[in-house]
Residue, then its C-alpha position, 0 to 999 in steps of 0.5 A: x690257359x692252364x693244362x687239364x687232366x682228364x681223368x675217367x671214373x668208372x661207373x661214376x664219370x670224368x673228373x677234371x683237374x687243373x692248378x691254378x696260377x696260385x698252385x691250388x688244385x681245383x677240379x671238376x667231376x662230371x657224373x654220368x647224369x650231368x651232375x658236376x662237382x667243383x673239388x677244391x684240394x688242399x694246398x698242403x696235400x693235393x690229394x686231399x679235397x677241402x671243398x666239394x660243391x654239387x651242381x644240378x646242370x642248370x647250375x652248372x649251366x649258369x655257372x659257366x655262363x658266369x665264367x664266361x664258358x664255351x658252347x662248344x665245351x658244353x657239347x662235348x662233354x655232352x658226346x663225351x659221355x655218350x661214346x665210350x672210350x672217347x677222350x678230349x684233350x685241351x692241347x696249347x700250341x708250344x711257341x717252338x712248335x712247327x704248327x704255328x703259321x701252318x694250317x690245319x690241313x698241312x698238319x694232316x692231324x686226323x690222317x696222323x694221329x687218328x684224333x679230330x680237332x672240333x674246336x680252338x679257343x683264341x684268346x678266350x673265344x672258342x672257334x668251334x669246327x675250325x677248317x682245313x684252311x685253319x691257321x695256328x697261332x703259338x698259345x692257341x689251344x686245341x680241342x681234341x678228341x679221339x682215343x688215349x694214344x691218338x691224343x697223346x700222338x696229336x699233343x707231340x704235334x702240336x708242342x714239340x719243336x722237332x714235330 
């Protein structure tokens, strides 16, 4: 799974973005009323967005559906945009990372890092709530929430091979 940068928008909403295993950048702008817009970037100049489609969210909705998409991830962008200063982070556990065969509770990642992990997507099947009894496996990929500083603290954690 590839790696998603959030960005906030003031006034506007968050933007997603992330390069596709081709190199194109694709990103998602989810406005403050639910409305999304799929951005396609050009190739040559990556800031410069080609294709912008609006979405109602009932369009969004089914879109997802097609795409296979999560519950969980429909949820969070829900509270997301309700809490300011919230921010998510879709973290994939490093193979060198010390979390893999270590639960969740011997992490103690909430104590550390001040973020909650509210889900884990498997092998495309999201684990919403994942316990303290919990056990990481090397490309799982973590959702997390909490401040800027928190995430970047649980990010360390979950991918560098020193811990």
């Amino acid at each position: 799974m590839a790696d998603v940068r959030e960005t906030t928008l003031p006034g506007v909403g968050v933007r997603h973005e992330f390069v596709t295993a081709e190199g194109q950048t694709i990103g998602v702008l989810v406005h403050r009323d639910g409305r999304r817009e799929v951005l396609i970037y050009g190739m040559d100049d990556p800031d410069t967005c080609v294709v912008s489609l609006s979405l109602s969210p009932d369009d969004a909705r089914t879109l997802d559906e097609l795409l296979g998409g999560s519950k969980v991830t429909e949820v969070i962008g829900v509270v997301q945009h309700e809490i300011e200063g919230l921010s998510i982070e879709w973290i994939t556990v490093g193979e060198a990372s010390p979390a893999v065969g270590a639960s969740i509770g011997d992490g103690a990642y909430r104590t550390r890092t001040g973020a909650s992990i509210v889900a884990v997507v498997r092998h495309g099947q999201a684990v919403p709530a994942p316990g303290p009894e919990f056990v990481f496996d090397a490309a799982d990929v973590v959702v997390a929430v909490g401040t800027n500083e928190g995430l970047e603290a649980m990010r360390r954690l979950l991918t560098d091979a020193a811990g």
